[in-house]
N, C-alpha and C positions, 0 to 999 in steps of 0.2 A: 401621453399621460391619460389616465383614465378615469374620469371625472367622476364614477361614482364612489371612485376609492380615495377622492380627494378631500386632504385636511384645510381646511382654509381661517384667516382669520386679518382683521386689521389693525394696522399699530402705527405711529405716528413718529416722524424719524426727530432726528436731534431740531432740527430745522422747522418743524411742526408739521410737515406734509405728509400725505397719507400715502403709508406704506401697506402692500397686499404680503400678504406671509400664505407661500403654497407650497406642501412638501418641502423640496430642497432648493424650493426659490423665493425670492425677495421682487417682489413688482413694484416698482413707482410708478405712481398716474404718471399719461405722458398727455392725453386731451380728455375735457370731456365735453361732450352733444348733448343733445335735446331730451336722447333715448339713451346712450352709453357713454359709461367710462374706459377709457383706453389703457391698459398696463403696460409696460416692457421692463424685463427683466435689468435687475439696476448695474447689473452687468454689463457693460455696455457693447461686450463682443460677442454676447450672447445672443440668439434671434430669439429668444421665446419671447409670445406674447400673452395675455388675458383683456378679458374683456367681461366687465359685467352690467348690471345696469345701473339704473342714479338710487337704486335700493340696496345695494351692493351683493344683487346679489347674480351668480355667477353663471354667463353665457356660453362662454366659449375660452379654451384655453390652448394653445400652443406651443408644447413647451419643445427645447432643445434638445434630442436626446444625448449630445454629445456631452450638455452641460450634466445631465444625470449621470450617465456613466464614468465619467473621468473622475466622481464624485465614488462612485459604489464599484469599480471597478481596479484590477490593478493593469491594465493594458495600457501600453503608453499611447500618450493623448495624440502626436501624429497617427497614429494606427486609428485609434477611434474617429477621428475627424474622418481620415481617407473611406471607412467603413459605411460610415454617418452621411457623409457626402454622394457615396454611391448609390445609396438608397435613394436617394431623393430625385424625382423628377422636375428639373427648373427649369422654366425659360430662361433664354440667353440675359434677357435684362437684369433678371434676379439673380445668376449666376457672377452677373458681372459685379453685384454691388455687396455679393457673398463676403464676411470675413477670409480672409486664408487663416490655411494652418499657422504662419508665424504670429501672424494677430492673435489670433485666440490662444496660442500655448499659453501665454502668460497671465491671462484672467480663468483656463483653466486650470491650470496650475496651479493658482491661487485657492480655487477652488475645491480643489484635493487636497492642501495644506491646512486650509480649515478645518475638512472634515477629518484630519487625521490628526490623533497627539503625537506629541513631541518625541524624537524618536531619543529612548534610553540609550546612554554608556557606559552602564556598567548594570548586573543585575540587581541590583536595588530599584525599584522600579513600581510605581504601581498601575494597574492593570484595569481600565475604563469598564465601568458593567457592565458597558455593547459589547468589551471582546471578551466577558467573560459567559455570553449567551449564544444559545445559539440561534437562529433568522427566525425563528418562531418563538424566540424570548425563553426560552428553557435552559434548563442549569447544563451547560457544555465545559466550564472550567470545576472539574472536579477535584484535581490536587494541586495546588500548589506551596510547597514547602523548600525549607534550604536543610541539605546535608549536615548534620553539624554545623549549621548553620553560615556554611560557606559558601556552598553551591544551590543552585536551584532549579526544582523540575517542577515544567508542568507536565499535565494529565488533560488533553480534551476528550471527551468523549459524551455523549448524550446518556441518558438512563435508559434507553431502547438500544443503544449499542450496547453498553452494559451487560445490557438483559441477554443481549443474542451472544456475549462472550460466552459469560458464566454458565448456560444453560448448553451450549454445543460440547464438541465431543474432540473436534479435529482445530486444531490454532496452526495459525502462521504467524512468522515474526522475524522482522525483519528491521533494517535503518540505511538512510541515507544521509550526503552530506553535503550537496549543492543546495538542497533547497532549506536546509538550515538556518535561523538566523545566527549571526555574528555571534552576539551574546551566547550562543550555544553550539555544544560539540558536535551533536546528532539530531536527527529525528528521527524515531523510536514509533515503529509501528505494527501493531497486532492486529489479525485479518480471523474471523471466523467461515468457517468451510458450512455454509444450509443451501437446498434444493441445487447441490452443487455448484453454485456460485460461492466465489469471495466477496466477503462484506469487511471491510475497514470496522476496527470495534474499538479502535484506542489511539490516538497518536499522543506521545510524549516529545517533549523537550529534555534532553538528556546534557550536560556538562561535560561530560565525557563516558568512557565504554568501560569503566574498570565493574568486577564480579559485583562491587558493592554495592554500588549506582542501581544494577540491574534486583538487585534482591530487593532494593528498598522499592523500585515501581511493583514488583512482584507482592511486596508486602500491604503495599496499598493498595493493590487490586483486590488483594482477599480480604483486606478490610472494608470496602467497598460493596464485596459482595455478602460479607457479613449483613451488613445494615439493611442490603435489600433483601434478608434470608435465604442467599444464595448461597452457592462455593464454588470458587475460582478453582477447578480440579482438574483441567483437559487429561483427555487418555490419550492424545498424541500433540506431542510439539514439534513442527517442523522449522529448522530453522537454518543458516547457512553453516560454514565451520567458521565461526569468532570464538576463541576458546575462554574467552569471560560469561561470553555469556552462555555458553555450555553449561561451564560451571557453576551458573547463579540456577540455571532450569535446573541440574541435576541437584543438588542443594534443597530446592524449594519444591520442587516438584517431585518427590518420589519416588511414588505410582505411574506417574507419567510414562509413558513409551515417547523415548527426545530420539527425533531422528532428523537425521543431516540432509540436505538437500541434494539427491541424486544427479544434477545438470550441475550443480556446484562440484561434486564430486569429480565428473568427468572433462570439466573443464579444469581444474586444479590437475587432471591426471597428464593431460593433454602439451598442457605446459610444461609437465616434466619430460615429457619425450621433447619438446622443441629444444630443455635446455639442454639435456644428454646428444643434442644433435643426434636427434631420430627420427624428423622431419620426413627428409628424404625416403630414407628405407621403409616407413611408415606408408607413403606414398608409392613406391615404386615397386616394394616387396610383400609379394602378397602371405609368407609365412609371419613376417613379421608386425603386419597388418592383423590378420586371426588371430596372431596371439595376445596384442595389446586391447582386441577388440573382447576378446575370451575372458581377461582382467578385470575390462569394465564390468562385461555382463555376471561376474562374480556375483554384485550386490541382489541380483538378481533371484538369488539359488537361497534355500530354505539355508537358515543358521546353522543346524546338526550339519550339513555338510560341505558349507561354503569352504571351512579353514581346509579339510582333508582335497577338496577341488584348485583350492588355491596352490596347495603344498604339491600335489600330483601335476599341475602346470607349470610350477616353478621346476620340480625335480626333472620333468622333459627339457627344459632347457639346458637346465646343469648339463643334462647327459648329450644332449645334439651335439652333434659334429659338424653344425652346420656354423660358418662365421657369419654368417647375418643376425643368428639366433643368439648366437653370443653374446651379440652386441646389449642385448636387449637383461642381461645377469644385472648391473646398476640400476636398473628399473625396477627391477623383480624385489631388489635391496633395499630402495626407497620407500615399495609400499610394503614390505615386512616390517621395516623398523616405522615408518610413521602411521602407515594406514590400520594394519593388524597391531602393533603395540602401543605405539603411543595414541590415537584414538579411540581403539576399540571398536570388533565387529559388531557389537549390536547398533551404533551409530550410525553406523552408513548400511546397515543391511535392510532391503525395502521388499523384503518375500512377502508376498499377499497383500500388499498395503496400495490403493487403488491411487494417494494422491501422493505421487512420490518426490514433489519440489517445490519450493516455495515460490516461482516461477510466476502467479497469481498477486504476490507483494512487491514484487520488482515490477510487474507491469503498472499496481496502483503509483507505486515512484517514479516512474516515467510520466503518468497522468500528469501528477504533480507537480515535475518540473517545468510539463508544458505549462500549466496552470498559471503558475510562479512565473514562468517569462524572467527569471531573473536569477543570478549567483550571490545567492548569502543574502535573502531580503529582509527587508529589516521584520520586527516583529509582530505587528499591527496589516503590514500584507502578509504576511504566513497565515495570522490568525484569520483573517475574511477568506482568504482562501480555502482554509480546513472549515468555514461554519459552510461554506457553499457544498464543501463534502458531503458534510454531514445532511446539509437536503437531499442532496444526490442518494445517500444510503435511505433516506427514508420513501425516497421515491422507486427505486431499484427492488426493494422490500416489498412495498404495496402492491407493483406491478408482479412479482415472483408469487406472490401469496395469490393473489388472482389468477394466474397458471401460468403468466410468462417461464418460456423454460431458457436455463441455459443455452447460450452460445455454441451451434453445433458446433461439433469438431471436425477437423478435416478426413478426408479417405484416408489417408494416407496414417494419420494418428490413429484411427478407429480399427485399422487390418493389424496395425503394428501391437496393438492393447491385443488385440483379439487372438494373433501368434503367443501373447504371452501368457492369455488365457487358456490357450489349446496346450500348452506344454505345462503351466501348472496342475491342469485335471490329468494328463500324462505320468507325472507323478506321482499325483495322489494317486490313484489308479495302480499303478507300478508298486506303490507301497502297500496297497492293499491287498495285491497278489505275492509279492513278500512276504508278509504277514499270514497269509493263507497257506502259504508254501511251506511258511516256519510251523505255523502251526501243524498241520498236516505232516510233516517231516516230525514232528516231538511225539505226535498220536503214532506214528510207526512204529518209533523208537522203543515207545512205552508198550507196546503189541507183543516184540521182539520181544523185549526183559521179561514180561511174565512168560512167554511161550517156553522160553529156555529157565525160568526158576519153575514150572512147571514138569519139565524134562528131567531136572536135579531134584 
Protein backbone atom coordinates (compact mmCIF):
# COMPACT_ATOMS: atom_id res chain seq x y z
CA UNK A 1 0.00 0.00 0.00
CA UNK A 2 1.30 3.16 -0.70
CA UNK A 3 1.06 5.68 2.10
CA UNK A 4 1.14 8.82 0.19
CA UNK A 5 -1.98 7.80 -1.63
CA UNK A 6 -3.49 6.80 1.69
CA UNK A 7 -7.05 7.72 2.90
CA UNK A 8 -7.22 7.53 6.51
CA UNK A 9 -9.50 8.30 9.33
CA UNK A 10 -10.99 7.09 13.05
CA UNK A 11 -14.35 5.80 14.07
CA UNK A 12 -15.41 4.02 17.23
CA UNK A 13 -17.14 0.55 16.90
CA UNK A 14 -20.44 -0.49 18.53
CA UNK A 15 -18.40 -1.44 21.66
CA UNK A 16 -16.76 2.14 21.88
CA UNK A 17 -13.33 1.05 20.86
CA UNK A 18 -11.18 2.72 18.48
CA UNK A 19 -11.45 1.76 15.08
CA UNK A 20 -8.68 2.94 12.22
CA UNK A 21 -10.60 3.12 8.62
CA UNK A 22 -7.73 2.59 5.65
CA UNK A 23 -8.75 2.20 2.17
CA UNK A 24 -10.39 -1.09 1.99
CA UNK A 25 -9.38 -1.95 5.50
CA UNK A 26 -10.90 -1.66 9.01
CA UNK A 27 -7.98 -1.84 11.99
CA UNK A 28 -8.69 -2.43 15.59
CA UNK A 29 -6.07 -1.39 18.24
CA UNK A 30 -4.51 -4.60 19.25
CA UNK A 31 -1.59 -2.74 22.01
CA UNK A 32 -0.51 0.23 22.75
CA UNK A 33 3.30 1.60 24.26
CA UNK A 34 4.87 4.49 25.41
CA UNK A 35 5.71 5.63 21.58
CA UNK A 36 2.88 3.55 19.41
CA UNK A 37 -0.28 2.21 18.83
CA UNK A 38 -0.39 -1.19 17.28
CA UNK A 39 -3.40 -2.05 14.59
CA UNK A 40 -4.41 -5.33 12.95
CA UNK A 41 -6.75 -5.73 10.39
CA UNK A 42 -10.18 -6.80 12.27
CA UNK A 43 -10.09 -9.56 9.89
CA UNK A 44 -8.67 -11.96 11.81
CA UNK A 45 -7.11 -14.15 8.80
CA UNK A 46 -5.78 -11.25 7.51
CA UNK A 47 -2.01 -10.29 8.28
CA UNK A 48 -2.22 -6.60 7.61
CA UNK A 49 -0.93 -4.47 10.12
CA UNK A 50 -0.55 -0.39 11.05
CA UNK A 51 0.96 1.36 13.27
CA UNK A 52 0.74 4.87 14.31
CA UNK A 53 1.69 7.01 17.12
CA UNK A 54 -0.38 8.08 20.49
CA UNK A 55 -1.04 11.38 17.98
CA UNK A 56 -2.60 9.10 15.66
CA UNK A 57 -0.90 9.89 13.45
CA UNK A 58 0.45 7.28 10.88
CA UNK A 59 3.93 5.26 10.94
CA UNK A 60 3.88 2.43 9.13
CA UNK A 61 1.51 0.34 7.36
CA UNK A 62 1.30 -3.25 6.26
CA UNK A 63 -1.34 -4.25 4.38
CA UNK A 64 -2.24 -7.75 2.85
CA UNK A 65 -2.27 -7.74 -0.81
CA UNK A 66 -4.33 -10.66 -0.96
CA UNK A 67 -6.95 -8.94 1.22
CA UNK A 68 -6.95 -5.95 -1.65
CA UNK A 69 -7.17 -8.10 -4.59
CA UNK A 70 -9.83 -10.64 -3.85
CA UNK A 71 -11.71 -7.34 -2.99
CA UNK A 72 -10.89 -5.37 -6.72
CA UNK A 73 -10.15 -8.43 -8.41
CA UNK A 74 -12.19 -11.23 -10.28
CA UNK A 75 -9.34 -14.05 -9.98
CA UNK A 76 -10.32 -16.81 -7.62
CA UNK A 77 -9.02 -16.26 -4.13
CA UNK A 78 -6.98 -19.75 -4.16
CA UNK A 79 -5.09 -18.43 -7.17
CA UNK A 80 -4.49 -15.06 -5.47
CA UNK A 81 -3.34 -16.57 -2.22
CA UNK A 82 -0.82 -19.10 -4.22
CA UNK A 83 0.34 -15.83 -6.25
CA UNK A 84 0.51 -13.66 -3.09
CA UNK A 85 2.26 -16.35 -1.25
CA UNK A 86 5.08 -16.61 -3.87
CA UNK A 87 6.07 -13.32 -3.61
CA UNK A 88 6.72 -13.24 -0.34
CA UNK A 89 10.06 -14.14 1.13
CA UNK A 90 9.41 -15.91 4.90
CA UNK A 91 11.36 -17.49 7.33
CA UNK A 92 10.42 -20.94 8.09
CA UNK A 93 8.88 -19.59 11.54
CA UNK A 94 6.48 -17.11 9.85
CA UNK A 95 5.85 -19.51 7.24
CA UNK A 96 4.73 -21.93 9.71
CA UNK A 97 2.27 -19.68 11.61
CA UNK A 98 0.95 -18.35 7.82
CA UNK A 99 -2.83 -18.57 7.51
CA UNK A 100 -3.48 -21.37 4.64
CA UNK A 101 -5.45 -20.98 1.74
CA UNK A 102 -8.66 -22.77 3.51
CA UNK A 103 -8.48 -20.45 6.49
CA UNK A 104 -8.57 -17.25 4.55
CA UNK A 105 -11.11 -18.33 1.71
CA UNK A 106 -13.79 -17.80 3.96
CA UNK A 107 -13.04 -14.13 5.45
CA UNK A 108 -11.96 -13.61 1.93
CA UNK A 109 -14.68 -14.41 0.52
CA UNK A 110 -16.49 -12.55 2.81
CA UNK A 111 -14.67 -9.82 1.68
CA UNK A 112 -15.63 -9.72 -1.91
CA UNK A 113 -19.26 -10.15 -0.97
CA UNK A 114 -19.18 -7.03 0.71
CA UNK A 115 -17.75 -5.18 -1.79
CA UNK A 116 -19.97 -6.47 -4.53
CA UNK A 117 -23.97 -5.94 -4.85
CA UNK A 118 -26.40 -8.37 -4.83
CA UNK A 119 -26.41 -10.30 -7.97
CA UNK A 120 -29.89 -9.45 -10.03
CA UNK A 121 -32.51 -12.22 -11.60
CA UNK A 122 -34.09 -10.77 -13.76
CA UNK A 123 -33.33 -7.49 -15.76
CA UNK A 124 -35.04 -5.09 -13.53
CA UNK A 125 -32.25 -4.26 -11.73
CA UNK A 126 -30.42 -1.23 -10.69
CA UNK A 127 -26.96 -0.41 -11.48
CA UNK A 128 -24.34 1.13 -8.50
CA UNK A 129 -22.72 4.66 -9.72
CA UNK A 130 -19.25 2.60 -9.30
CA UNK A 131 -20.39 0.41 -12.31
CA UNK A 132 -21.71 2.96 -13.97
CA UNK A 133 -18.08 4.82 -14.21
CA UNK A 134 -15.32 4.24 -15.33
CA UNK A 135 -11.65 3.93 -12.66
CA UNK A 136 -11.22 7.46 -13.22
CA UNK A 137 -14.86 8.29 -12.32
CA UNK A 138 -16.02 9.42 -15.82
CA UNK A 139 -19.34 8.64 -17.45
CA UNK A 140 -18.77 4.82 -18.95
CA UNK A 141 -22.57 3.72 -18.76
CA UNK A 142 -23.80 5.63 -21.63
CA UNK A 143 -27.20 3.94 -22.63
CA UNK A 144 -29.05 2.15 -20.82
CA UNK A 145 -32.67 1.57 -21.91
CA UNK A 146 -35.52 -1.26 -22.39
CA UNK A 147 -36.94 -2.25 -25.85
CA UNK A 148 -40.45 -1.54 -25.79
CA UNK A 149 -39.85 -1.75 -22.76
CA UNK A 150 -39.02 -5.37 -22.38
CA UNK A 151 -35.67 -6.08 -22.89
CA UNK A 152 -32.65 -4.09 -21.97
CA UNK A 153 -29.33 -2.86 -23.46
CA UNK A 154 -26.49 -1.51 -22.19
CA UNK A 155 -23.86 0.69 -23.94
CA UNK A 156 -20.30 1.15 -22.13
CA UNK A 157 -18.15 3.19 -23.59
CA UNK A 158 -15.99 6.27 -22.39
CA UNK A 159 -16.50 9.89 -24.31
CA UNK A 160 -12.73 9.27 -25.71
CA UNK A 161 -13.85 6.10 -27.19
CA UNK A 162 -16.67 7.73 -28.43
CA UNK A 163 -14.74 10.33 -29.81
CA UNK A 164 -12.24 7.74 -31.71
CA UNK A 165 -15.47 5.80 -33.00
CA UNK A 166 -17.24 8.72 -34.70
CA UNK A 167 -14.29 10.46 -36.10
CA UNK A 168 -12.36 7.04 -37.87
CA UNK A 169 -13.10 5.88 -41.17
CA UNK A 170 -12.64 1.87 -40.80
CA UNK A 171 -15.06 -0.13 -37.73
CA UNK A 172 -15.07 -3.55 -36.75
CA UNK A 173 -17.92 -5.45 -35.12
CA UNK A 174 -18.34 -8.18 -33.73
CA UNK A 175 -20.09 -10.46 -30.46
CA UNK A 176 -19.47 -13.17 -28.24
CA UNK A 177 -21.28 -15.44 -25.91
CA UNK A 178 -19.15 -16.96 -23.03
CA UNK A 179 -18.37 -14.11 -21.48
CA UNK A 180 -21.90 -12.84 -21.46
CA UNK A 181 -23.72 -12.41 -18.41
CA UNK A 182 -26.84 -14.73 -17.91
CA UNK A 183 -29.26 -11.83 -17.89
CA UNK A 184 -28.07 -11.32 -21.43
CA UNK A 185 -27.85 -12.80 -24.95
CA UNK A 186 -24.71 -11.30 -26.24
CA UNK A 187 -21.80 -9.02 -25.93
CA UNK A 188 -21.82 -6.65 -28.71
CA UNK A 189 -18.57 -5.10 -29.61
CA UNK A 190 -17.21 -2.28 -31.99
CA UNK A 191 -13.42 -1.92 -32.53
CA UNK A 192 -12.10 1.34 -34.39
CA UNK A 193 -9.01 0.77 -36.89
CA UNK A 194 -6.17 4.37 -35.88
CA UNK A 195 -2.21 4.16 -36.38
CA UNK A 196 -3.19 0.66 -37.38
CA UNK A 197 -4.12 -0.76 -34.33
CA UNK A 198 -7.50 -1.87 -33.04
CA UNK A 199 -9.00 0.22 -30.26
CA UNK A 200 -12.31 -1.31 -28.48
CA UNK A 201 -14.97 1.89 -28.85
CA UNK A 202 -18.07 0.39 -27.58
CA UNK A 203 -19.23 -2.82 -25.82
CA UNK A 204 -22.97 -3.37 -25.56
CA UNK A 205 -25.22 -5.73 -23.73
CA UNK A 206 -27.58 -7.10 -26.14
CA UNK A 207 -30.85 -9.54 -25.27
CA UNK A 208 -30.62 -11.09 -28.24
CA UNK A 209 -29.37 -10.84 -32.17
CA UNK A 210 -32.50 -10.03 -33.94
CA UNK A 211 -32.15 -6.84 -37.05
CA UNK A 212 -34.09 -4.67 -34.38
CA UNK A 213 -32.03 -4.92 -31.30
CA UNK A 214 -29.11 -3.97 -33.61
CA UNK A 215 -30.78 -0.75 -35.40
CA UNK A 216 -31.76 0.58 -31.98
CA UNK A 217 -27.69 0.34 -30.62
CA UNK A 218 -27.09 1.87 -34.03
CA UNK A 219 -29.60 4.44 -33.45
CA UNK A 220 -28.14 5.35 -30.15
CA UNK A 221 -24.89 5.79 -31.43
CA UNK A 222 -25.87 8.42 -33.76
CA UNK A 223 -27.72 10.02 -31.24
CA UNK A 224 -24.65 10.11 -29.16
CA UNK A 225 -22.70 11.50 -31.61
CA UNK A 226 -25.16 13.98 -32.41
CA UNK A 227 -24.81 15.75 -28.91
CA UNK A 228 -21.01 15.45 -29.14
CA UNK A 229 -21.46 17.30 -32.78
CA UNK A 230 -20.25 14.38 -34.39
CA UNK A 231 -21.62 11.69 -36.97
CA UNK A 232 -21.65 8.01 -36.59
CA UNK A 233 -20.86 7.50 -40.61
CA UNK A 234 -17.99 4.78 -40.98
CA UNK A 235 -17.02 4.34 -44.90
CA UNK A 236 -16.29 0.62 -44.16
CA UNK A 237 -17.85 -1.87 -41.77
CA UNK A 238 -16.34 -4.95 -41.39
CA UNK A 239 -18.20 -7.56 -39.85
CA UNK A 240 -18.66 -11.52 -39.87
CA UNK A 241 -21.71 -13.12 -41.95
CA UNK A 242 -24.76 -12.94 -39.10
CA UNK A 243 -27.52 -12.01 -41.46
CA UNK A 244 -29.40 -9.70 -38.77
CA UNK A 245 -27.02 -7.72 -38.50
CA UNK A 246 -26.02 -7.31 -42.14
CA UNK A 247 -29.34 -6.16 -42.29
CA UNK A 248 -29.50 -3.67 -39.51
CA UNK A 249 -25.78 -2.06 -41.07
CA UNK A 250 -27.26 -2.21 -44.51
CA UNK A 251 -30.49 -0.38 -43.27
CA UNK A 252 -28.65 2.27 -41.20
CA UNK A 253 -25.79 2.66 -42.87
CA UNK A 254 -26.04 3.47 -46.41
CA UNK A 255 -23.03 5.00 -47.61
CA UNK A 256 -21.22 2.55 -45.85
CA UNK A 257 -18.99 0.11 -47.86
CA UNK A 258 -20.34 -3.47 -45.25
CA UNK A 259 -17.91 -6.09 -45.93
CA UNK A 260 -17.80 -9.61 -44.65
CA UNK A 261 -14.91 -10.81 -43.01
CA UNK A 262 -12.56 -12.73 -45.49
CA UNK A 263 -11.06 -15.72 -42.89
CA UNK A 264 -14.81 -16.03 -42.01
CA UNK A 265 -15.27 -16.39 -45.60
CA UNK A 266 -12.75 -19.15 -46.12
CA UNK A 267 -13.47 -20.97 -43.11
CA UNK A 268 -17.29 -21.25 -43.86
CA UNK A 269 -15.93 -22.46 -47.44
CA UNK A 270 -13.83 -24.91 -46.04
CA UNK A 271 -16.41 -26.66 -44.13
CA UNK A 272 -18.26 -27.09 -47.12
CA UNK A 273 -15.73 -29.16 -48.84
CA UNK A 274 -15.44 -31.38 -45.40
CA UNK A 275 -19.28 -31.73 -45.64
CA UNK A 276 -19.41 -32.74 -49.46
CA UNK A 277 -16.47 -35.18 -48.35
CA UNK A 278 -13.79 -33.42 -50.17
CA UNK A 279 -11.40 -33.59 -47.46
CA UNK A 280 -9.36 -36.14 -48.89
CA UNK A 281 -9.22 -35.21 -52.56
CA UNK A 282 -8.62 -31.71 -51.28
CA UNK A 283 -5.55 -33.17 -49.56
CA UNK A 284 -4.36 -35.67 -51.90
CA UNK A 285 -5.32 -33.94 -55.26
CA UNK A 286 -3.46 -31.35 -56.42
CA UNK A 287 -6.10 -30.29 -59.46
CA UNK A 288 -8.67 -30.31 -57.09
CA UNK A 289 -6.66 -28.32 -54.49
CA UNK A 290 -5.94 -25.27 -57.21
CA UNK A 291 -9.30 -25.19 -57.94
CA UNK A 292 -10.86 -24.70 -54.57
CA UNK A 293 -7.88 -22.61 -53.75
CA UNK A 294 -8.68 -20.41 -57.31
CA UNK A 295 -12.55 -20.03 -55.53
CA UNK A 296 -11.15 -18.73 -52.43
CA UNK A 297 -8.74 -16.23 -54.10
CA UNK A 298 -11.87 -14.99 -56.21
CA UNK A 299 -12.53 -12.31 -53.41
CA UNK A 300 -9.43 -11.22 -54.28
CA UNK A 301 -9.88 -10.03 -58.04
CA UNK A 302 -11.44 -6.40 -58.82
CA UNK A 303 -15.58 -6.60 -58.91
CA UNK A 304 -15.82 -5.78 -62.85
CA UNK A 305 -14.38 -9.17 -63.14
CA UNK A 306 -14.70 -11.48 -60.30
CA UNK A 307 -18.44 -12.89 -61.50
CA UNK A 308 -17.06 -13.42 -65.52
CA UNK A 309 -13.47 -15.30 -63.42
CA UNK A 310 -15.86 -17.17 -61.34
CA UNK A 311 -18.23 -18.32 -64.34
CA UNK A 312 -14.96 -19.25 -66.56
CA UNK A 313 -13.74 -21.56 -63.46
CA UNK A 314 -17.02 -23.07 -62.97
CA UNK A 315 -17.59 -23.67 -66.98
CA UNK A 316 -13.69 -25.56 -66.85
CA UNK A 317 -15.27 -27.89 -64.56
CA UNK A 318 -18.51 -28.51 -66.23
CA UNK A 319 -16.48 -29.22 -69.34
CA UNK A 320 -13.36 -31.50 -67.51
CA UNK A 321 -13.35 -35.05 -68.23
CA UNK A 322 -11.57 -35.35 -65.29
CA UNK A 323 -13.69 -37.40 -62.22
CA UNK A 324 -11.88 -35.85 -59.55
CA UNK A 325 -12.98 -32.35 -61.02
CA UNK A 326 -16.35 -33.45 -61.11
CA UNK A 327 -16.51 -34.19 -57.92
CA UNK A 328 -16.04 -30.62 -57.01
CA UNK A 329 -19.84 -29.44 -59.69
CA UNK A 330 -21.87 -29.47 -55.67
CA UNK A 331 -19.41 -27.03 -54.67
CA UNK A 332 -19.39 -24.80 -57.56
CA UNK A 333 -23.51 -25.12 -56.72
CA UNK A 334 -23.35 -23.95 -53.27
CA UNK A 335 -21.32 -20.96 -53.83
CA UNK A 336 -23.47 -19.80 -56.86
CA UNK A 337 -26.66 -20.14 -55.06
CA UNK A 338 -25.52 -18.81 -51.61
CA UNK A 339 -22.39 -16.96 -52.01
CA UNK A 340 -23.07 -14.98 -55.60
CA UNK A 341 -27.11 -14.88 -54.94
CA UNK A 342 -28.11 -14.92 -51.96
CA UNK A 343 -25.26 -12.74 -50.27
CA UNK A 344 -23.97 -10.74 -52.83
CA UNK A 345 -20.59 -9.98 -54.44
CA UNK A 346 -19.92 -6.75 -53.10
CA UNK A 347 -19.99 -8.30 -49.51
CA UNK A 348 -17.44 -10.58 -49.48
CA UNK A 349 -15.23 -8.85 -52.33
CA UNK A 350 -11.91 -7.27 -50.54
CA UNK A 351 -10.09 -5.78 -53.96
CA UNK A 352 -7.94 -3.02 -52.69
CA UNK A 353 -9.08 -2.96 -49.14
CA UNK A 354 -5.75 -3.26 -46.85
CA UNK A 355 -7.74 -4.63 -43.67
CA UNK A 356 -9.68 -7.55 -44.95
CA UNK A 357 -11.09 -9.51 -41.43
CA UNK A 358 -12.26 -8.68 -38.48
CA UNK A 359 -9.60 -11.06 -36.97
CA UNK A 360 -8.54 -7.81 -34.56
CA UNK A 361 -12.24 -8.27 -32.58
CA UNK A 362 -12.07 -11.88 -32.13
CA UNK A 363 -8.47 -11.58 -30.69
CA UNK A 364 -9.96 -8.53 -28.10
CA UNK A 365 -12.80 -11.63 -27.21
CA UNK A 366 -10.17 -14.01 -26.46
CA UNK A 367 -8.52 -11.22 -24.24
CA UNK A 368 -11.77 -11.09 -22.52
CA UNK A 369 -12.58 -14.40 -21.87
CA UNK A 370 -9.09 -14.69 -20.42
CA UNK A 371 -9.94 -11.71 -18.30
CA UNK A 372 -13.37 -13.09 -17.20
CA UNK A 373 -11.88 -16.51 -15.92
CA UNK A 374 -15.43 -17.53 -16.05
CA UNK A 375 -18.68 -18.96 -18.31
CA UNK A 376 -21.75 -16.51 -18.15
CA UNK A 377 -20.28 -14.17 -15.10
CA UNK A 378 -22.57 -12.45 -13.40
CA UNK A 379 -22.85 -8.72 -14.14
CA UNK A 380 -20.89 -6.54 -11.77
CA UNK A 381 -17.55 -9.01 -12.83
CA UNK A 382 -18.22 -8.25 -16.48
CA UNK A 383 -18.72 -4.71 -15.75
CA UNK A 384 -14.91 -4.30 -13.60
CA UNK A 385 -13.65 -6.08 -16.11
CA UNK A 386 -14.71 -3.84 -19.16
CA UNK A 387 -13.78 -0.48 -16.87
CA UNK A 388 -10.06 -2.17 -16.58
CA UNK A 389 -10.48 -2.19 -20.55
CA UNK A 390 -11.23 0.71 -20.94
CA UNK A 391 -7.75 1.94 -18.80
CA UNK A 392 -6.12 -0.28 -21.06
CA UNK A 393 -7.55 1.82 -24.31
CA UNK A 394 -6.60 4.88 -22.75
CA UNK A 395 -3.07 3.69 -22.06
CA UNK A 396 -2.51 1.85 -25.45
CA UNK A 397 -3.80 5.41 -27.09
CA UNK A 398 -1.17 7.59 -25.08
CA UNK A 399 1.49 5.31 -25.67
CA UNK A 400 0.47 5.09 -29.87
CA UNK A 401 0.26 8.88 -29.85
CA UNK A 402 3.68 9.13 -28.47
CA UNK A 403 5.12 6.90 -31.48
CA UNK A 404 4.60 3.48 -30.03
CA UNK A 405 3.98 1.66 -33.45
CA UNK A 406 1.93 -1.36 -34.12
CA UNK A 407 2.76 -4.88 -33.50
CA UNK A 408 5.13 -5.99 -36.31
CA UNK A 409 3.85 -8.58 -38.46
CA UNK A 410 5.40 -11.74 -39.39
CA UNK A 411 7.85 -12.57 -42.73
CA UNK A 412 5.72 -14.73 -43.63
CA UNK A 413 2.28 -12.14 -43.62
CA UNK A 414 4.53 -9.16 -44.85
CA UNK A 415 5.86 -11.45 -48.50
CA UNK A 416 2.28 -12.77 -48.70
CA UNK A 417 0.64 -8.76 -48.65
CA UNK A 418 3.42 -7.82 -50.77
CA UNK A 419 2.57 -10.92 -53.62
CA UNK A 420 -0.81 -9.34 -53.44
CA UNK A 421 0.52 -6.08 -53.86
CA UNK A 422 2.83 -6.88 -56.83
CA UNK A 423 -0.24 -8.46 -58.82
CA UNK A 424 -2.71 -5.66 -58.02
CA UNK A 425 -0.16 -2.85 -59.80
CA UNK A 426 -0.04 -5.91 -62.47
CA UNK A 427 -3.16 -5.07 -63.23
CA UNK A 428 -3.57 -1.73 -62.94
CA UNK A 429 -0.66 -1.55 -65.26
CA UNK A 430 -2.36 -4.29 -67.70
CA UNK A 431 -5.44 -2.02 -67.68
CA UNK A 432 -3.61 0.81 -68.53
CA UNK A 433 -2.02 -0.67 -71.53
CA UNK A 434 -5.63 -1.88 -72.62
CA UNK A 435 -6.80 1.26 -72.48
CA UNK A 436 -3.86 2.70 -74.39
CA UNK A 437 -4.16 -0.13 -76.92
CA UNK A 438 -8.01 0.70 -77.18
CA UNK A 439 -7.34 3.84 -77.47
CA UNK A 440 -4.77 3.85 -80.15
CA UNK A 441 -6.69 1.09 -81.90
CA UNK A 442 -10.05 3.75 -82.16
CA UNK A 443 -7.30 6.70 -83.48
CA UNK A 444 -6.43 4.02 -86.37
CA UNK A 445 -9.70 3.33 -87.03
CA UNK A 446 -10.89 6.97 -87.33
CA UNK A 447 -7.32 7.60 -89.66
CA UNK A 448 -8.83 4.78 -92.03
CA UNK A 449 -12.53 6.33 -92.17
CA UNK A 450 -11.55 9.76 -93.31
CA UNK A 451 -8.59 8.42 -95.57
CA UNK A 452 -11.32 6.24 -97.51
CA UNK A 453 -14.25 9.28 -97.32
CA UNK A 454 -11.35 11.21 -98.66
CA UNK A 455 -10.81 8.59 -101.67
CA UNK A 456 -14.96 8.84 -102.34
Amino acid sequence: MNSSSITMSFVLSQKGKPLLVMDDYVFRLNKTTNTTKYYRCENRDCTATAHTDLNNVLLKVDADPSHERATKENTPIPKIYEEESAKMILKFSTIAILPSQREMSSSLNKARRLETPPIPDSQIFDIPYLYTRTIKNEEFLCVDKFIKGKTRILLFASNEQLKMLFQNSIVLMDGTFSTCPKLFGKVFTIHSIKYEQSFISGIELLPDRKKSTYRFVFEELEGLAVRMNLVFSPSTIITDFEPSLAEAIISEFTSSNHIDCYFHFTQAVYRQIQRLGLSSGYCSDESIRMTCRKRMALLLLPYSVLLKCFEDLYESVLLTSSSALDSLKPLFEYYENYWVKTIGIKRWNVYGIRIKTNNNAEGFHNRLNLRVAKHHPNIWIFTRCIQGEEIRFNHVLIQMIGGLTCRTKTATTNAIQQRIDTLYLRYQIMILLLMTYYSNFLMSLKKIHRRKEKNN
